[in-house]
C-alpha positions, 0 to 999 in steps of 0.5 A: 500500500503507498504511503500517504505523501505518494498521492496525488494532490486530492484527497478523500472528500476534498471539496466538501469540508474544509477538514480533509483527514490523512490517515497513517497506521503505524505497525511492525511488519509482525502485525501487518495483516492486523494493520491491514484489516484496520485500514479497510475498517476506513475506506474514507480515510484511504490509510497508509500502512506504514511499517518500522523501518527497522524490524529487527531493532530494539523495540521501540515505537518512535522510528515506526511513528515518525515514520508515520508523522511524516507521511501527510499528504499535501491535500491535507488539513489533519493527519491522523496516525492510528497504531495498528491494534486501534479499533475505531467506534462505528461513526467514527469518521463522522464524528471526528470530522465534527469536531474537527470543524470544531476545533481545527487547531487542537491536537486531539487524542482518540484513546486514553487508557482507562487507568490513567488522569486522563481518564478521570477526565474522560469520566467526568466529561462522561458525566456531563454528557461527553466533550473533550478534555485537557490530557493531564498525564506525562504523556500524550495518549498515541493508540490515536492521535491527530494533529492540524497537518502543519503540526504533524509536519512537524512532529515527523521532523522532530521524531525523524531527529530524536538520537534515542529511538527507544524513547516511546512515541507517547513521550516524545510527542508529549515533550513535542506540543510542550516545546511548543506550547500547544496543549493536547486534549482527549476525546470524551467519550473515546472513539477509539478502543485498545485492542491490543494485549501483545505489545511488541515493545514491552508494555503488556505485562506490567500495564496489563489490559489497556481499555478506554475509560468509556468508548462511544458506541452506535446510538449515543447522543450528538457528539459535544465540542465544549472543553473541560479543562483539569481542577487541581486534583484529579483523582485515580486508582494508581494500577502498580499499587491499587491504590487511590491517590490525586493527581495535582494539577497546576491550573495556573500554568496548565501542568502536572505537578505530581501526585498526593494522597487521597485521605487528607484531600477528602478531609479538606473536601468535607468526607471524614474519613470516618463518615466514608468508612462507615458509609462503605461497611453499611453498603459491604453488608449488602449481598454484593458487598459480601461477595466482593469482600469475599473475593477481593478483601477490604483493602482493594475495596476501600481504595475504590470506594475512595476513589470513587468518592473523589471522583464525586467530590473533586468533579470541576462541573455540577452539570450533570454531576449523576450516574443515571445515564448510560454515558455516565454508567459506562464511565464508573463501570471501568473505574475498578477495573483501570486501577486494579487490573495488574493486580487483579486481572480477574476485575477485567475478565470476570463479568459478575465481579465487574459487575458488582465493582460498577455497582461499589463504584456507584454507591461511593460516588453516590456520597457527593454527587446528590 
C-alpha cells in the first residue's frame, strides 16, 4: 500500500469540508495483516500502512511513528496516525470530522487508557454528557492521535531527529506540543478502543489490559465540542499499587505537578474519613458487598470506594454531576477495573465481579454527587 505523501494532490472528500483527514497506521511488519484489516475498517480515510523501518531493532515505537508523522499528504488539513491494534467506534469518521470543524487547531487524542488522569477526565466529561478534555498525564495518549497537518509536519521532523529511538512515541510527542506550547486534549467519550494485549515493545505485562475509560458506541447522543479543562486534583486508582491517590494539577500554568494522597484531600473536601468508612461497611453488608469482600478483601475495596468518592467530590462541573445515564454508567463501570487490573486481572475478565465493582463504584460516588 503507498504511503500517504505518494498521492496525488486530492484527497478523500476534498471539496466538501474544509477538514480533509490523512490517515497513517503505524505497525511492525509482525502485525501487518492486523494493520491491514484496520485500514479497510476506513475506506474514507484511504490509510497508509506504514511499517518500522527497522524490524529487527530494539523495540521501540518512535522510528515506526515518525515514520508515520511524516507521511501527510499535501491535500491535507489533519493527519491522523492510528497504531495498528486501534479499533475505531462505528461513526467514527463522522464524528471526528465534527469536531474537527470544531476545533481545527487542537491536537486531539482518540484513546486514553482507562487507568490513567486522563481518564478521570474522560469520566467526568462522561458525566456531563461527553466533550473533550485537557490530557493531564506525562504523556500524550498515541493508540490515536491527530494533529492540524502543519503540526504533524512537524512532529515527523522532530521524531525523524530524536538520537534515542527507544524513547516511546507517547513521550516524545508529549515533550513535542510542550516545546511548543500547544496543549493536547482527549476525546470524551473515546472513539477509539485498545485492542491490543501483545505489545511488541514491552508494555503488556506490567500495564496489563489497556481499555478506554468509556468508548462511544452506535446510538449515543450528538457528539459535544465544549472543553473541560483539569481542577487541581484529579483523582485515580494508581494500577502498580491499587491504590487511590490525586493527581495535582497546576491550573495556573496548565501542568502536572505530581501526585498526593487521597485521605487528607477528602478531609479538606468535607468526607471524614470516618463518615466514608462507615458509609462503605453499611453498603459491604449488602449481598454484593459480601461477595466482593469475599473475593477481593477490604483493602482493594476501600481504595475504590475512595476513589470513587473523589471522583464525586473533586468533579470541576455540577452539570450533570449523576450516574443515571448510560454515558455516565459506562464511565464508573471501568473505574475498578483501570486501577486494579495488574493486580487483579480477574476485575477485567470476570463479568459478575465487574459487575458488582460498577455497582461499589456507584454507591461511593453516590456520597457527593446528590
Amino acid at each position: 500500500m503507498p504511503l500517504a505523501s505518494d498521492r496525488g494532490a486530492r484527497g478523500p472528500g476534498h471539496g466538501r469540508s474544509a477538514v480533509q483527514i490523512s490517515c497513517a497506521i503505524m505497525a511492525h511488519p509482525r502485525r501487518e495483516a492486523e494493520a491491514a484489516v484496520l485500514a479497510a475498517r476506513l475506506p474514507e480515510l484511504r490509510p497508509a500502512v506504514v511499517l518500522d523501518p527497522d524490524p529487527d531493532g530494539p523495540p521501540g515505537s518512535l522510528r515506526t511513528a515518525a515514520a508515520a508523522w511524516s507521511a501527510v499528504p499535501g491535500w491535507s488539513s489533519h493527519h491522523l496516525v492510528l497504531q495498528d491494534d486501534a479499533v475505531p467506534c462505528t461513526d467514527f469518521v463522522a464524528v471526528l470530522e465534527q469536531l474537527l470543524s470544531h476545533h481545527p487547531g487542537l491536537p486531539l487524542s482518540l484513546f486514553t487508557e482507562w487507568g490513567s488522569a486522563t481518564a478521570t477526565m474522560v469520566r467526568w466529561a462522561a458525566l456531563g454528557g461527553g466533550g473533550l478534555v485537557r490530557c493531564v498525564d506525562q504523556y500524550v495518549p498515541t493508540v490515536g492521535l491527530v494533529l492540524p497537518a502543519a503540526l504533524a509536519h512537524e512532529l515527523g521532523d522532530f521524531a525523524q531527529a530524536w538520537p534515542d529511538t527507544q524513547l516511546p512515541d507517547d513521550i516524545a510527542v508529549a515533550r513535542f506540543l510542550a516545546e511548543r506550547g500547544a496543549a493536547s486534549f482527549a476525546t470524551a467519550p473515546n472513539l477509539v478502543e485498545h485492542d491490543g494485549d501483545t505489545s511488541l515493545v514491552g508494555n503488556a505485562g506490567p500495564m496489563g489490559f489497556r481499555r478506554s475509560p468509556c468508548l462511544r458506541l452506535a446510538g449515543d447522543q450528538p457528539v459535544s465540542v465544549g472543553i473541560l479543562e483539569a481542577p487541581s486534583l484529579v483523582p485515580l486508582i494508581s494500577a502498580p499499587r491499587g491504590r487511590a491517590v490525586a493527581m495535582c494539577w497546576d491550573t495556573a500554568h496548565q501542568a502536572h505537578a505530581g501526585y498526593t494522597t487521597l485521605r487528607p484531600e477528602l478531609e479538606r473536601a468535607g468526607l471524614a474519613h470516618l463518615a466514608l468508612t462507615e458509609a462503605l461497611d453499611r453498603w459491604l453488608a449488602s449481598i454484593p458487598g459480601e461477595r466482593l469482600e469475599a473475593a477481593l478483601g477490604y483493602g482493594f475495596l476501600h481504595e475504590v470506594w475512595s476513589a470513587a468518592a473523589a471522583l464525586a467530590a473533586f468533579m470541576p462541573t455540577t452539570e450533570g454531576k449523576r450516574s443515571g445515564h448510560d454515558l455516565g454508567h459506562r464511565a464508573l463501570e471501568t473505574v475498578a477495573p483501570g486501577g486494579l487490573r495488574t493486580l487483579v486481572p480477574a476485575t477485567v475478565t470476570d463479568r459478575s465481579l465487574r459487575a458488582d465493582l460498577a455497582a461499589l463504584v456507584r454507591g461511593g460516588f453516590a456520597l457527593r454527587s446528590s
